[in-house]
C-alpha positions as CSV (number, residue, x, y, z in Angstrom):
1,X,57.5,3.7,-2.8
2,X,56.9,0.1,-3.6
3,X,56.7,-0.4,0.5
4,X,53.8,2.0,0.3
5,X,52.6,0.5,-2.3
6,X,51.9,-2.6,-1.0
7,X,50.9,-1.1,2.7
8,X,47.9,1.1,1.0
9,X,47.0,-2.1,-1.0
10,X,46.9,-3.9,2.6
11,X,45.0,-1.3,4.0
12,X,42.3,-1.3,1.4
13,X,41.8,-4.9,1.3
14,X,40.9,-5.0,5.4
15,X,39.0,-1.6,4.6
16,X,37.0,-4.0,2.4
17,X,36.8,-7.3,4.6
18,X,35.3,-4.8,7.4
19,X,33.0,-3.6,5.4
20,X,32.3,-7.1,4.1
21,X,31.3,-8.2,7.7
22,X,27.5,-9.7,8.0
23,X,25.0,-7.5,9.6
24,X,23.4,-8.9,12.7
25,X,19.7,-8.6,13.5
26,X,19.3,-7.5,16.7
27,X,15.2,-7.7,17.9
28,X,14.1,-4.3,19.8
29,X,12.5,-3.9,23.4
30,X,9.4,-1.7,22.3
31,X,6.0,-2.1,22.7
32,X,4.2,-4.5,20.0
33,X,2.6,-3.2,17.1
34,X,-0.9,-4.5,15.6
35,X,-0.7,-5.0,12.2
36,X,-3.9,-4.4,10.6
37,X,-5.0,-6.8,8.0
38,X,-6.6,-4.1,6.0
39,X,-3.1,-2.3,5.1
40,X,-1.1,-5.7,4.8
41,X,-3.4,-6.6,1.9
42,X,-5.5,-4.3,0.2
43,X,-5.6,-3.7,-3.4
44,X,-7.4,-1.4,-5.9
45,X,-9.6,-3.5,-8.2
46,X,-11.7,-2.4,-11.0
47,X,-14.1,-4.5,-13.5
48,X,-11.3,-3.7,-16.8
49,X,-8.9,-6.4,-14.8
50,X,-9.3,-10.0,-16.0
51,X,-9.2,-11.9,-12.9
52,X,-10.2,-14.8,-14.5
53,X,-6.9,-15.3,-16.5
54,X,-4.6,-14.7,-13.6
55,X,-7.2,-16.1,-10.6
56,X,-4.0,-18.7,-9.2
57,X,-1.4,-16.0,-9.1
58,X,-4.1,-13.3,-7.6
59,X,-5.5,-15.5,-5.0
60,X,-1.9,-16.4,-3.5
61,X,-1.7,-13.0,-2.0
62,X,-5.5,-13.3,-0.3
63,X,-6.7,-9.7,-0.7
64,X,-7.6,-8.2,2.7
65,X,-9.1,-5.3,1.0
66,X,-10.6,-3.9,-2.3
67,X,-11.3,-0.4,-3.6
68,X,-13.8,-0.4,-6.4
69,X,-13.5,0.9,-9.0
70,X,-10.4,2.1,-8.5
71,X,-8.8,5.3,-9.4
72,X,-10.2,7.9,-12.2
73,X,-13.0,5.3,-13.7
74,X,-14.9,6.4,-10.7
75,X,-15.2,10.0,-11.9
76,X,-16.2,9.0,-15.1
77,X,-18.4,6.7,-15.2
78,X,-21.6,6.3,-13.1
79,X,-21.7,3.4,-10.0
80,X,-25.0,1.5,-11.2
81,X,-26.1,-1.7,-10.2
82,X,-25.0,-3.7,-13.4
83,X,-21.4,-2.4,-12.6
84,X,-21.9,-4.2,-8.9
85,X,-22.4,-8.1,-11.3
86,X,-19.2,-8.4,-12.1
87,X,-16.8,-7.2,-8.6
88,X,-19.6,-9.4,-7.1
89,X,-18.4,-12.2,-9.9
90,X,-14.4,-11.7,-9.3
91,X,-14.9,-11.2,-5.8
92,X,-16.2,-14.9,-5.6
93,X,-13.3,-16.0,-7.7
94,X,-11.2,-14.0,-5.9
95,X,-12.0,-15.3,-2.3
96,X,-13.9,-18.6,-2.2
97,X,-12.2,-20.5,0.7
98,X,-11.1,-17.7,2.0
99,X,-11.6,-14.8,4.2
100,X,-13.7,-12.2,2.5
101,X,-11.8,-9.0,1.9
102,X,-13.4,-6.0,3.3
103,X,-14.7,-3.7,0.4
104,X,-14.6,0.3,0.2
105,X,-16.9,1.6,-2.6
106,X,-16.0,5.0,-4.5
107,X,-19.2,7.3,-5.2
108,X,-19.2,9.5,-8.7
109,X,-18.7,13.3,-7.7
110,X,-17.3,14.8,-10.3
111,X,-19.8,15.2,-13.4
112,X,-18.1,15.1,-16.6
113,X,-21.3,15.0,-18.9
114,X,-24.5,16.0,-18.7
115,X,-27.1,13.1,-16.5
116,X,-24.4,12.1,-14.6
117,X,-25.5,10.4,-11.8
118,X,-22.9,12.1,-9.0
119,X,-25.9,13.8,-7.1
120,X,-26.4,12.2,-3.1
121,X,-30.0,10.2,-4.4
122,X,-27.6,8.5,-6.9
123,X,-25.0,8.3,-3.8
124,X,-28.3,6.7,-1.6
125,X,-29.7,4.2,-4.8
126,X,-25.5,3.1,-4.7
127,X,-26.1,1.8,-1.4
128,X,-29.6,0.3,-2.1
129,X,-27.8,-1.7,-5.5
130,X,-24.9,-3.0,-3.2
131,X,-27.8,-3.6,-0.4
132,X,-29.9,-5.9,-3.3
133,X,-26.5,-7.8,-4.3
134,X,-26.0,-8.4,-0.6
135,X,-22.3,-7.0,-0.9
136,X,-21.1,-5.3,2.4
137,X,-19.5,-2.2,2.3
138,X,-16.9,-1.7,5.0
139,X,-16.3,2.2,4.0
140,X,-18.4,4.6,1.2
141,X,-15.4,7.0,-0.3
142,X,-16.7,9.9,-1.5
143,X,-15.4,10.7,-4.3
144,X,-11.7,10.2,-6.0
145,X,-8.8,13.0,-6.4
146,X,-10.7,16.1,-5.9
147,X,-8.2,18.1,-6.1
148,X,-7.4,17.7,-9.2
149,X,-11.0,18.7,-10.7
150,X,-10.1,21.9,-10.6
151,X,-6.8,21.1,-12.1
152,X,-6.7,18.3,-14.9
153,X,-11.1,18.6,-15.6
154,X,-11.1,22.2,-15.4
155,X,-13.6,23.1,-13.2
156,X,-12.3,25.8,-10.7
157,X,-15.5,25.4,-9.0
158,X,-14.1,22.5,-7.1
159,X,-12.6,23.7,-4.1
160,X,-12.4,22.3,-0.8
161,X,-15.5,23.7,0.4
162,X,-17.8,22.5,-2.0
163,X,-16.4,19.3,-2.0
164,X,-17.0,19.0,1.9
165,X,-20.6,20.2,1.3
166,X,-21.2,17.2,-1.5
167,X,-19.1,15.0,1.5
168,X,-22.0,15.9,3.4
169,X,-24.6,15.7,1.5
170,X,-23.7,12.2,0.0
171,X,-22.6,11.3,3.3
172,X,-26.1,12.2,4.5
173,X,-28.5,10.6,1.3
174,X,-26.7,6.8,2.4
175,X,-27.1,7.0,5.7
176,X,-31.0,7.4,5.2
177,X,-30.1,3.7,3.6
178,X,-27.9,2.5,5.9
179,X,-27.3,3.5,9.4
180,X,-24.1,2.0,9.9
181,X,-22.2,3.4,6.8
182,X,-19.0,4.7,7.4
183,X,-17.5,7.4,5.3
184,X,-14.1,7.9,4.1
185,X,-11.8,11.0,1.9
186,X,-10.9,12.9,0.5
187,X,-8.8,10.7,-1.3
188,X,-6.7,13.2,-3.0
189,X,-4.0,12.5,-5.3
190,X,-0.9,13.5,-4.0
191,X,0.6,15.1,-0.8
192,X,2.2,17.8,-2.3
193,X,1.5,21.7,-1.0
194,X,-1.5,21.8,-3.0
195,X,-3.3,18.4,-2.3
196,X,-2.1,19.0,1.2
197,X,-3.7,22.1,1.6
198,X,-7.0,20.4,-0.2
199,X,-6.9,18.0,2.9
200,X,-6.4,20.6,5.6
201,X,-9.3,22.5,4.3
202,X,-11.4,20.0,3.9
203,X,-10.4,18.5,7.3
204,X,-11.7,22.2,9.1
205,X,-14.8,22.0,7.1
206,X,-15.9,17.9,7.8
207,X,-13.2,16.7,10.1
208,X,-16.5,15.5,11.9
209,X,-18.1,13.5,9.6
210,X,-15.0,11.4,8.2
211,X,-14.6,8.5,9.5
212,X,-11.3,7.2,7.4
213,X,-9.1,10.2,6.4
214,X,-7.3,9.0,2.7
215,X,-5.0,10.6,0.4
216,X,-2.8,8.9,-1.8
217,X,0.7,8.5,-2.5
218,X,2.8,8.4,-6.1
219,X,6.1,9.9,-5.3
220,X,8.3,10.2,-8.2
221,X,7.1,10.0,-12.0
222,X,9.9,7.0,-12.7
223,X,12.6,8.8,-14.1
224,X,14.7,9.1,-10.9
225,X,17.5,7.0,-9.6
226,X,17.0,3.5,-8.3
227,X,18.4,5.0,-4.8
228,X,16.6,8.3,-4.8
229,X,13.3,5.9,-5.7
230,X,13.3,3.8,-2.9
231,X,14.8,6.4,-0.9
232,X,11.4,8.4,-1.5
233,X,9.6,5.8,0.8
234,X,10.0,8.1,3.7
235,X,7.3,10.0,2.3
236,X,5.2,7.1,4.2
237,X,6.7,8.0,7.9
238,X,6.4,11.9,6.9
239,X,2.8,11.5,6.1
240,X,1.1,9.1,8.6
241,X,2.5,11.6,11.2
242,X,1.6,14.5,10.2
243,X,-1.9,13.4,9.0
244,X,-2.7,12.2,12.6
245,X,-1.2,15.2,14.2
246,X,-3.8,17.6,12.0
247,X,-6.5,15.4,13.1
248,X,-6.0,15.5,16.8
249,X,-5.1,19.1,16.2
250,X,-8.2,21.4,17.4
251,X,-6.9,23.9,15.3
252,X,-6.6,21.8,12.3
253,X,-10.0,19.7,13.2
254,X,-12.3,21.9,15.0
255,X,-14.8,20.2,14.6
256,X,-13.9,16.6,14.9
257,X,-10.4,16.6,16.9
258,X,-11.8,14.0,19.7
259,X,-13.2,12.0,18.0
260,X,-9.1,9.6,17.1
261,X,-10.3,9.2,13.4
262,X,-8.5,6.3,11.8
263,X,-6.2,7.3,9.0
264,X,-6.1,5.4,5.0
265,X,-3.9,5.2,1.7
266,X,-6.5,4.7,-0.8
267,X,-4.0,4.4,-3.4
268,X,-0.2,4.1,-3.6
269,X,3.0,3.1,-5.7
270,X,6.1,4.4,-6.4
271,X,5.5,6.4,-9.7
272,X,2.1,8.4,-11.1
273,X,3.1,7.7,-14.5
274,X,1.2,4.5,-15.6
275,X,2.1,4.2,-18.7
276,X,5.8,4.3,-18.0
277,X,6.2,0.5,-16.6
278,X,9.8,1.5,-14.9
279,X,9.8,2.1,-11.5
280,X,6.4,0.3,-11.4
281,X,6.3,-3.5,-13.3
282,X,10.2,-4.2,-12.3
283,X,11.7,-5.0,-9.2
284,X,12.5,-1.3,-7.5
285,X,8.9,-0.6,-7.8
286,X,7.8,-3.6,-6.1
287,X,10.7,-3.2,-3.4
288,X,9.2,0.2,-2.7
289,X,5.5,-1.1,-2.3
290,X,6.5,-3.5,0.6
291,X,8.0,-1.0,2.4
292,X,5.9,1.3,2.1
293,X,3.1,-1.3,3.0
294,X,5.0,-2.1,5.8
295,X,5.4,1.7,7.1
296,X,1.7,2.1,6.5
297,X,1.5,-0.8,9.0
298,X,3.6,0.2,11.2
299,X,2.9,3.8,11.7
300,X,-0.7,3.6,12.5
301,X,-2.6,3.6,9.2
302,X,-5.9,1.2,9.3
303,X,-6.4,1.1,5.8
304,X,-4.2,0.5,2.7
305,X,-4.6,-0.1,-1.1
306,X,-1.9,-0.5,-3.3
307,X,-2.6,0.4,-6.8
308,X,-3.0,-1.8,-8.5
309,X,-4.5,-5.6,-8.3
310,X,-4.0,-5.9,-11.5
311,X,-3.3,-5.2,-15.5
312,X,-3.4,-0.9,-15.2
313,X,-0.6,0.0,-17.5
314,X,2.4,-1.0,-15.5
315,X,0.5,-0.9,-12.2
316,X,-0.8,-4.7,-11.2
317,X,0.7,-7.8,-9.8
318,X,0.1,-9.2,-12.9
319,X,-0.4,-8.0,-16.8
320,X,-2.9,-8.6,-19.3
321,X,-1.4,-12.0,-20.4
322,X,-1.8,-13.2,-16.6
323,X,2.4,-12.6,-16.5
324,X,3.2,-12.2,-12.9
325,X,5.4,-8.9,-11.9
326,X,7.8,-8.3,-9.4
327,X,5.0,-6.9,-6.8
328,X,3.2,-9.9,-7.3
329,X,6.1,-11.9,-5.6
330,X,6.5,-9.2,-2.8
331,X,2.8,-9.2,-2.2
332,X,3.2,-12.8,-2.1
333,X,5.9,-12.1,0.9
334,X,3.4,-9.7,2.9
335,X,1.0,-12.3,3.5
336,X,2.6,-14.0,5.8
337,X,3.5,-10.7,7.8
338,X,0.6,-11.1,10.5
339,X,0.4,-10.7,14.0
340,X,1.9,-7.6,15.6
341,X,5.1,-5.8,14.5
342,X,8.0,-5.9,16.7
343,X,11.2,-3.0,16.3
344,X,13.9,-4.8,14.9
345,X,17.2,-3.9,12.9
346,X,20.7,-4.9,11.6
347,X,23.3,-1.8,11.4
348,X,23.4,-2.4,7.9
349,X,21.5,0.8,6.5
350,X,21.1,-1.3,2.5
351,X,18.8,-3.2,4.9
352,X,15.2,-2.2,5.6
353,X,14.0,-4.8,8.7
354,X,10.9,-5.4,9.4
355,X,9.3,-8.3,12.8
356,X,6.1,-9.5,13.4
357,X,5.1,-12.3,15.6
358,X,2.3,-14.3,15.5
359,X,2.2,-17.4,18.0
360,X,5.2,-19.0,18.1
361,X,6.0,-17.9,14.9
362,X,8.5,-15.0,14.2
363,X,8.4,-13.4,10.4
364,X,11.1,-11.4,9.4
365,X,11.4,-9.5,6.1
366,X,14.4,-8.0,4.5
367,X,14.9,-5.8,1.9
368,X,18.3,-5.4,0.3
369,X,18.3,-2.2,-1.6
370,X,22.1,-2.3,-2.5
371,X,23.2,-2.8,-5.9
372,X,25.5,-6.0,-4.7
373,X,24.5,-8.9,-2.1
374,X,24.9,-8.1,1.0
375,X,25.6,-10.5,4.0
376,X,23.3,-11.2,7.7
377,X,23.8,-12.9,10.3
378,X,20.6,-14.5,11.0
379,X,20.7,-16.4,14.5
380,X,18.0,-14.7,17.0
381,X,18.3,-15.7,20.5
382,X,15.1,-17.6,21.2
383,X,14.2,-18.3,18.1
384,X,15.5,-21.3,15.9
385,X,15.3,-20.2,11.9
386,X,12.9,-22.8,10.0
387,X,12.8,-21.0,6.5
388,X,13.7,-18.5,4.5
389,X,12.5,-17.2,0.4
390,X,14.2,-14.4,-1.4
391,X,13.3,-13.2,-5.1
392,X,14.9,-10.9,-7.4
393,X,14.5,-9.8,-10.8
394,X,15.6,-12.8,-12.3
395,X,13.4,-14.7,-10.1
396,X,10.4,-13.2,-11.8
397,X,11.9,-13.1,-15.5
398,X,12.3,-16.6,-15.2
399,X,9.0,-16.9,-13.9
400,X,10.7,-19.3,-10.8
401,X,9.2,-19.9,-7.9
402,X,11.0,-18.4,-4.9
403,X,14.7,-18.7,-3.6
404,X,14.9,-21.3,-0.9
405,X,17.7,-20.1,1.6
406,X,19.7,-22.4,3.9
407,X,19.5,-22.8,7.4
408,X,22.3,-21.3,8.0
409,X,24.1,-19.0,10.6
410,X,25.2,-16.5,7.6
411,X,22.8,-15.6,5.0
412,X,24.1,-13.8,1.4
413,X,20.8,-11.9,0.5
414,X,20.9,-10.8,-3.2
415,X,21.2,-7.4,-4.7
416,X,17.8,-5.7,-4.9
417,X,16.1,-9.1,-3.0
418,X,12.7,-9.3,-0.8
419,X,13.8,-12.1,1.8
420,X,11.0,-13.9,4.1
421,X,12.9,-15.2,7.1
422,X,10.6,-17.6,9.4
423,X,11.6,-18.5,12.8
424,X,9.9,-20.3,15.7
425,X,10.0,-19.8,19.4
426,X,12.5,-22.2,21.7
């Protein structure tokens, strides 16, 4: 017994050193993948967020892309030209010295009150305003979540079909203004059965006229597990695909299935509940939203904006007191992903492995989502590792700035840890 005892106690421990043994990234053979600066960087920013306060911390992750005004203030309230003064303000704040981000505008559809201006001449003077204050408007969404007008505003007038008649007749006022808008929607809120079947419909009624096909993404409500949380991420890969099959479908597109229209998130994170800050201002939320940023990326979207920039419950990279959050750190690690994404991996599946390479220059980010460090071998043949920054949650309490990592053969990467390895070509 006590012979057996101490085999089974031998047995365990190699069991454990095995399992103890360092991933190794191993770079794929596949063809490279642009990575669109519009889905590395794009945010949704409305004129409630005080960029002022938090300008340092905001600028470090160099917007690519802003959605104005950003989620449901865009059905309620109307886009006039003295709500252009201050995104035109913050924009300068924002950017100066750097490259402009491109900006997508939301028009007002839904109608809550009487005098509303959500009809297509208010659409058409929206585009004269942002014309006057010399802003350029990379795409005109129509619209924002109408699929839940029906639903949470209840007006069961809002179907499908009479939102892709206002599509087209808003679509139609600011063209008369400008001849080179582009149009994108129908930005709906979710892509459950119901807001899926919202898209398809509207897809066979104006899969023509879209140029920049958008939904958005809010898996979970922030009351699942940590795992099950980041494990909803795959919702990213599931989408994408089937998104761009229905709209080089001729079944699903009749009307527009040649035409390759590019593909959009107009809003994403990992929970819909923003008042509930878990899942959303801590580290699993902000874990999630690289990933899925990176997916986005990777999988052919054009357009991406997380939501929030900013101070919107527990969405933002920062809160009202200018207090960076974890996303703020991991948006902070997506601007350097540039270039064009390569395949890589490590046979470790805690690890989510992302490449690009840019020049000489190889980024690679990886995300621990194990509950314990896990350890990597990080050598790459051809490529000599220069640097390398992790963060975890304690990184942001503290308010530190990143982990430095050392050049090393063997890397311990930290539970629930974002790490930016940099490598250059030999």
């Amino acid at each position: 017994m006590r012979l057996n005892t101490r085999l089974s106690a031998l047995l365990a421990l190699s069991l454990g050193l095995a399992a103890a043994a360092p991933a190794t990234l191993v770079l794929g053979s596949g063809t490279p993948t642009p990575l669109p600066p519009s889905v590395i960087g794009g945010f949704n920013y409305g004129n409630w967020m005080p960029v002022v306060e938090a300008k340092k911390d905001l600028r470090s992750v160099a917007p690519t892309l802003l959605r104005f005004p950003g989620g449901n203030v865009g059905d309620e309230n109307d886009l006039t030209a003295a709500s252009l003064v201050p995104l035109k303000s913050n924009l300068e704040l924002l950017t100066t010295g750097l490259t402009p981000p491109a900006l997508m505008v939301q028009t007002r559809v839904f109608g809550g009150k009487p005098g509303a201006k959500n009809q297509p001449q208010d659409a058409a003077q929206a585009a004269r305003d942002a014309q006057a204050a010399n802003l350029k408007v990379a795409y005109w969404e129509i619209g924002n979540e109408p699929d839940l007008y029906s639903v949470n505003r209840g007006d069961a007038t809002w179907t499908a079909q009479r939102y892709c008649a206002t599509f087209r007749a808003q679509r139609q006022a600011i063209l008369q203004v400008d001849p080179s808008a582009k149009f994108a929607g129908p930005a709906v809120s979710n892509t459950g059965d119901k807001a899926a079947s919202f898209l398809e419909q509207f897809v066979k009624g104006c899969g023509d006229i879209v140029d920049l096909l958008t939904w958005h993404e809010y898996p979970t409500d922030g009351l699942s597990s940590d795992a099950d949380a980041l494990a909803s991420v795959s919702v990213i890969d599931r989408d994408v695909k089937r998104f761009r099959a229905l709209m080089d479908s001729q079944s699903g597109n009749p009307l527009g299935y040649t035409r390759r229209t590019p593909l959009g998130v107009t809003e994403y994170s990992l929970s819909y509940v923003s008042g509930r800050p878990r899942h959303l201002s801590d580290q699993v939320g902000a874990l999630w939203a690289a990933e899925a940023t990176l997916r986005l990326a990777e999988n052919g979207a054009s357009v991406a904006a997380y939501f929030a920039l900013q101070a919107t419950g527990g969405h933002g990279l920062v809160d009202l007191a200018g207090i960076p959050r974890p996303t703020l750190y991991a948006f902070q690690q997506l601007h350097a992903f540039t270039g064009s994404g390569l395949p890589i991996s490590s046979g470790d599946p805690a690890l989510w492995t992302h490449a690009a390479q840019d020049g000489p220059l190889l980024t690679v980010l990886v995300t621990n989502t194990a509950a314990e460090a896990h350890s990597l071998t990080a050598a790459l043949p051809g490529y000599q590792l220069v640097g390398g920054k992790t963060f975890t949650q304690k990184t942001v309490d503290d308010e530190n700035e990143m982990i430095r990592l050392p050049l090393a053969d063997t890397l311990d990467l930290p539970a629930l840890s974002l790490t930016r390895l940099v490598y250059k070509r030999q």
